[in-house]
C-alpha positions in Angstrom: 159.4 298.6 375.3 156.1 298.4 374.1 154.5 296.5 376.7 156.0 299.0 379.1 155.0 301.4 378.0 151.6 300.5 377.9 151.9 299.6 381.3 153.2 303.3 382.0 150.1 304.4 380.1 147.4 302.3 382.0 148.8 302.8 385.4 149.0 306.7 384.6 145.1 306.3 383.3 144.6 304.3 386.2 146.0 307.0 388.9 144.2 309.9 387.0 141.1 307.7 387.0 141.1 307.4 391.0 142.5 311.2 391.3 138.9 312.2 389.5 137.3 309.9 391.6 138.9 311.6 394.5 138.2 315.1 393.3 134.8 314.7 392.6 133.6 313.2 396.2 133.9 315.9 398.1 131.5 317.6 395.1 129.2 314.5 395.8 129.1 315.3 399.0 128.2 318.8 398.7 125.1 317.5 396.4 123.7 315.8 399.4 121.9 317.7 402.4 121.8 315.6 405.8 119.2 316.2 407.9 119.6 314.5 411.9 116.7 313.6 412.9 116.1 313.0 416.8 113.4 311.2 418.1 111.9 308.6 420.6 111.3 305.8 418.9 111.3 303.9 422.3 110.1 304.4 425.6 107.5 306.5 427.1 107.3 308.8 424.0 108.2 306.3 420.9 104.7 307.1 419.3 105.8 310.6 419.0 108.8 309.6 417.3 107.6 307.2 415.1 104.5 309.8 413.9 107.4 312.2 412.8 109.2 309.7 411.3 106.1 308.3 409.2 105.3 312.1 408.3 108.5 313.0 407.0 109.0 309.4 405.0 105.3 310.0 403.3 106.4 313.8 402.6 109.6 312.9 400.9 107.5 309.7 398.7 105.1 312.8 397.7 107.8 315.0 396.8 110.7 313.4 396.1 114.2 313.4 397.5 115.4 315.6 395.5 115.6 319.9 396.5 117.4 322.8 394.4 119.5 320.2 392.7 120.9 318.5 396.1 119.6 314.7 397.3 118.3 314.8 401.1 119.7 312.2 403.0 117.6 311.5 406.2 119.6 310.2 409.2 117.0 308.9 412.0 118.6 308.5 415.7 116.2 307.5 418.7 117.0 309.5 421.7 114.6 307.9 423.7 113.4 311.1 424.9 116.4 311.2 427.0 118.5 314.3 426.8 122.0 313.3 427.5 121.0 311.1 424.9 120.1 313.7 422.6 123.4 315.9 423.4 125.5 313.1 422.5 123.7 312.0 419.3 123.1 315.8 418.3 127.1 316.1 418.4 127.6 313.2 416.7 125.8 314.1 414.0 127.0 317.8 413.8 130.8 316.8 414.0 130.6 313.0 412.2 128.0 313.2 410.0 128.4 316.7 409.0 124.6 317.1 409.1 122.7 320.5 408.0 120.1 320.5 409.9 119.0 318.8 413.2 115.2 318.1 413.8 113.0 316.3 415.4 113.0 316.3 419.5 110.3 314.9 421.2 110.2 316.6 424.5 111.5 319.7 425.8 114.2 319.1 427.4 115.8 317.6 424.2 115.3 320.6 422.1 117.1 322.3 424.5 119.9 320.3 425.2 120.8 320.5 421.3 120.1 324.0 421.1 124.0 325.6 422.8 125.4 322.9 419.4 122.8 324.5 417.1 124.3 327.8 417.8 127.8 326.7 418.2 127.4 324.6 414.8 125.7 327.6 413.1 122.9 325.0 411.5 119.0 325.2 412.1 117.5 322.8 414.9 114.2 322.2 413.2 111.6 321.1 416.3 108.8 319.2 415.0 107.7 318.4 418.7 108.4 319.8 421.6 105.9 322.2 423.0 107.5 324.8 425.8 107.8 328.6 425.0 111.1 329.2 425.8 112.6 326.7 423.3 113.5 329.3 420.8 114.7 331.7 422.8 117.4 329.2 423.5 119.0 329.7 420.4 118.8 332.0 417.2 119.1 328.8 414.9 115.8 327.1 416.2 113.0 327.5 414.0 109.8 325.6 415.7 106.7 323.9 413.3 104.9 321.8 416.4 102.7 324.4 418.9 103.7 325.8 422.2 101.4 325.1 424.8 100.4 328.5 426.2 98.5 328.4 422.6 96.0 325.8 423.3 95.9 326.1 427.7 94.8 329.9 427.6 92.1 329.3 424.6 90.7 326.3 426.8 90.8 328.4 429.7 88.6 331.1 428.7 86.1 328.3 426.8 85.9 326.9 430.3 84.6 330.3 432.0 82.4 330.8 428.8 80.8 327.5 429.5 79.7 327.6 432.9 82.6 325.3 434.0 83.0 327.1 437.6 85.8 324.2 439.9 88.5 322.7 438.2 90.6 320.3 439.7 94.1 320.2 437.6 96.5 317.3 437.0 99.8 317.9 434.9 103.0 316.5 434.2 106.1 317.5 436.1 108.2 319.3 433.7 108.4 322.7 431.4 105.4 321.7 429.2 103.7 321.2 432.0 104.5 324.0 434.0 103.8 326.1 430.6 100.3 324.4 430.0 99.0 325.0 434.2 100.2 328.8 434.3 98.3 329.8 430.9 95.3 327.8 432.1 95.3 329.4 435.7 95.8 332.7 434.6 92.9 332.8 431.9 90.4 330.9 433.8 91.0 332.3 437.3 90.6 335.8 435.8 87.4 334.9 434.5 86.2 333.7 438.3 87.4 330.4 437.8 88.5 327.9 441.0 91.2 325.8 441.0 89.9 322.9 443.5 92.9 320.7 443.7 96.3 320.9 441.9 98.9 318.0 441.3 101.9 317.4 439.0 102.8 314.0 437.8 106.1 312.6 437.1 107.3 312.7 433.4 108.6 309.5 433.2 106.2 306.0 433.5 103.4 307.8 436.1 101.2 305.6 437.7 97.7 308.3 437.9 95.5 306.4 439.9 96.6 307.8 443.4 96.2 311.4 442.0 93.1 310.7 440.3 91.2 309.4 443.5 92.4 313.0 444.9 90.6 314.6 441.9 87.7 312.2 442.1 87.3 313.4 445.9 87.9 317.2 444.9 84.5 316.5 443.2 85.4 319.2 440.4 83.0 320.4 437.0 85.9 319.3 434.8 89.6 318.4 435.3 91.9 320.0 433.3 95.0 317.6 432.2 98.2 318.1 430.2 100.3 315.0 429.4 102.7 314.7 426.5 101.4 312.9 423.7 102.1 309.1 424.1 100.8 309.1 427.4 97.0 309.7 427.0 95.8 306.5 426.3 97.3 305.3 429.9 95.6 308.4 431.7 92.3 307.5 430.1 92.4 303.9 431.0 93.2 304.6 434.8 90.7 307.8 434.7 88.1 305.1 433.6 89.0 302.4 435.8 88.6 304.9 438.9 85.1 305.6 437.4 85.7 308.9 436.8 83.6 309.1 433.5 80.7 308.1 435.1 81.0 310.8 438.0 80.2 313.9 435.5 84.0 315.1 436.0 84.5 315.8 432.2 88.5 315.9 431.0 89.3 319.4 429.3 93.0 320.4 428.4 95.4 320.5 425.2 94.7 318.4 423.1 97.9 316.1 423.7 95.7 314.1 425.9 93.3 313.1 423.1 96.5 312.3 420.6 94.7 311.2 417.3 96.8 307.9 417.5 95.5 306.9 420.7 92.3 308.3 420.7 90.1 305.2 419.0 91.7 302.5 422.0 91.0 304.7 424.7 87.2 303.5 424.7 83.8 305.5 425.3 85.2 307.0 428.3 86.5 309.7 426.5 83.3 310.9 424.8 83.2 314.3 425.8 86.3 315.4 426.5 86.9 318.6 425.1 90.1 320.0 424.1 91.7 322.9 422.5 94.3 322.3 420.0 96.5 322.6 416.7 95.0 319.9 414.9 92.3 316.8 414.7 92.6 314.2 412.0 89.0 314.8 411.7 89.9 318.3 409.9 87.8 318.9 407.3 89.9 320.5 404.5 90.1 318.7 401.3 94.3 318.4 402.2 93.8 317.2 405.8 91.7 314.7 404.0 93.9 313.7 401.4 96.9 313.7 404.2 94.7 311.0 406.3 94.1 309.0 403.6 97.9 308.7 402.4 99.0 308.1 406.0 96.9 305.6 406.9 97.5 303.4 403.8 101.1 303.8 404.2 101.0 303.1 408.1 98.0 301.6 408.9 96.7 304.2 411.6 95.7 307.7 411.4 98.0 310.7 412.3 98.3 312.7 415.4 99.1 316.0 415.9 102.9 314.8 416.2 102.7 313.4 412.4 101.7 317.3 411.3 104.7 318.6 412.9 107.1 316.3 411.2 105.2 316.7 408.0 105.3 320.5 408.3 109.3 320.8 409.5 110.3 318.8 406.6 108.3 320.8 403.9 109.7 324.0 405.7 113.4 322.3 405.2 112.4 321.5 401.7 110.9 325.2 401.2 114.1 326.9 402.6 116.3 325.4 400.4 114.4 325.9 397.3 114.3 329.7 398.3 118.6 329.6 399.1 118.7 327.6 395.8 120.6 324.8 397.3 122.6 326.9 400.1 123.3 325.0 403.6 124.5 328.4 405.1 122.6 328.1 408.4 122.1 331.8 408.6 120.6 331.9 405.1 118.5 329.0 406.0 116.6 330.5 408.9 116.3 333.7 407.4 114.6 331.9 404.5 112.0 330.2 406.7 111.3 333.5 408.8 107.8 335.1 407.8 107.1 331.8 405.3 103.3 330.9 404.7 101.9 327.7 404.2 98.5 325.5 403.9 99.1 322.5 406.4 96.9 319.5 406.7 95.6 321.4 410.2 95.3 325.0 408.2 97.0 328.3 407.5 100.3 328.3 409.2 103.2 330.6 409.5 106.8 331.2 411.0 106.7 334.4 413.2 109.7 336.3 411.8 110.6 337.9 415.2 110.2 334.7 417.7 110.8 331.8 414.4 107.8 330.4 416.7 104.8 328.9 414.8 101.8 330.6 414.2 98.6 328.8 413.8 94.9 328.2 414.3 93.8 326.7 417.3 90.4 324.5 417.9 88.4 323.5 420.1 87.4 319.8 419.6 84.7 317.4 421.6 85.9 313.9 421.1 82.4 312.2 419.2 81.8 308.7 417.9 82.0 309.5 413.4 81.0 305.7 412.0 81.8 303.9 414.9 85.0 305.8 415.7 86.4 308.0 417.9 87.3 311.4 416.8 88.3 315.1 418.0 85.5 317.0 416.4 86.1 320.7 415.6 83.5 323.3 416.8 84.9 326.6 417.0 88.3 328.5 415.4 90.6 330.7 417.0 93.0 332.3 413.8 96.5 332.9 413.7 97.2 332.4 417.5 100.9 333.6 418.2 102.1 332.3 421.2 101.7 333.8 424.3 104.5 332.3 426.8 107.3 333.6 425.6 109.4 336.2 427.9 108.6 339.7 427.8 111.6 341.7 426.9 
């Protein structure tokens, strides 16, 4: 009798022991925040992805992985910049994962191939990349900490006019960003008696420039003004120096996505010169940018690009928003906790525009100069708080 009954009492301790256990998952689970993150981390655009994911790895070893009392769990997925890809992966993670926020998205047309599940899902689609205007207009959920190009393509525009650059001959990739980039170029430097000499668009995926730059070479332009996405720069460079285009006095002006940080040292002397306007240069030269560098590169062994800032700043704004909900996923509180929030960034002063949920940010204009036998994007002149300009008029 005894020995059953002690049997009774174990397997009774036993079954409570596995109902607590059961009980207090789901409680577990709720003390963990998941974050998708989407990127390339192969292909055309893997050094985009693998920039954001370095930033946000060196954010969370600065500051722990730990917000408001619940432990962030970081998911990466490589999209491949593909955007059937990024659908299926975003849903995935929405529905299977249960994630709370989505971020990442290297190219446009993955942001906004997430954006209809972002909405549906009721959880913020952080992007950390992608650069056209109408991404978050697409959905009241996305909250964007990269640039948009109409930023940086009008602010070069009217430096071009200002400094005597009279023929431009134009060369830009096939897609929304690139679209974006020529329209706010053309408008601000054709209304300052600009010409634009010769125009071409290259495709998105694996272009081959040397046909098109023999067309700008013959157009015999003051400068060519170039928008690639980031990844793809070095390539350009190499063809545009192969075709002896740096020795014909046809200087490269643009975004700065063309000059990508990353790149920017293998791409030789042939990009002395080039000036660009832009969001950021690792050659910033605030005590955090700095400090930022420094970290990076000894965790990574290169410097960061413009890409790496994005990541670096959507994960402190995830972090941020939180802290403000104290610990609450609801997606609606979330955005409305990042609308209107301030921040120093390795680049500068940044904001989220409380209307658009676009960034707002200061924009430079950079010479790429040899700085102890590297190269770098040199700052020269500061444009404040630049709101971006592209997005539709309502």
């Amino acid at each position: 009798m005894d020995f059953n009954r002690r049997k009774m009492l174990l397997w009774a301790a036993t079954t409570a022991s596995i109902a607590a256990l059961c009980a207090a998952a789901p409680a577990r689970a709720e003390d963990t925040v998941k974050i998708g993150l989407i990127v390339p981390m192969t292909g055309g655009q893997a050094s985009t992805g693998k920039q954001i994911d370095n930033a946000v790895k060196l954010y969370m070893q600065q500051h722990g992985d730990t917000v408001a009392g619940k432990k962030i769990e970081v998911i990466l997925k490589d999209d491949a910049a593909v955007p059937d890809n990024t659908k299926r992966i975003a849903q995935e993670l929405i529905v299977n994962d249960k994630v709370n926020f989505i971020a990442g998205f290297g190219v446009t047309p993955a942001a906004l191939a997430a954006a209809p599940l972002a909405t549906q899902a009721k959880i913020p689609e952080v992007v950390m990349a992608a650069g056209t205007s109408i991404i978050t207009e697409r959905s009241p959920y996305i909250v964007r900490t990269s640039f948009t190009l109409a930023q940086s393509s009008t602010i070069i525009g009217d430096w071009a006019i200002k400094n005597g650059i009279k023929k431009v001959a134009t060369l830009t990739s096939d897609y929304a960003p690139g679209k974006d980039a020529l329209a706010s170029f053309k408008q601000h430097f054709t209304a300052g008696g600009g010409e634009i000499v010769e125009e071409v668009s290259v495709p998105l995926a694996n272009p081959d420039f040397a046909p098109f730059l023999q067309r700008m070479k013959d157009a015999k332009p003051d400068a060519m003004f170039v928008f690639v996405p980031a990844g793809q720069g070095g390539n350009f460079m190499k063809q545009y120096a192969e075709r002896g285009l740096d020795k014909s006095g046809i200087k490269v002006i643009g975004p700065g996505d063309v000059m990508d940080d990353d790149l920017l040292n293998g791409m030789g002397d042939a990009a002395l010169g080039a000036v660009t306007a832009h969001l950021y240069s690792a050659a910033h030269p605030s005590q955090m940018n700095k400090d930022f560098v420094a970290a990076y590169k000894k965790a990574f062994g290169n410097r960061p690009g413009f890409m790496a800032v994005g990541g670096y700043d959507g994960i402190h704004l995830i972090y941020e928003a939180l802290k403000k909900t104290n610990g609450d996923t609801s997606g609606d509180k979330l955005i409305e906790a990042m609308k209107g929030m301030k921040w120093e960034s390795p680049r500068g002063p940044i904001s989220i525009d409380p209307e658009t949920r676009d960034i707002v940010q200061n924009i430079y204009i950079r010479k790429v100069e040899k700085v102890d036998g590297e190269l770098y994007n040199v700052e020269f002149a500061t444009f404040e708080a630049v709101k971006d300009s592209g997005k539709t008029k309502k």
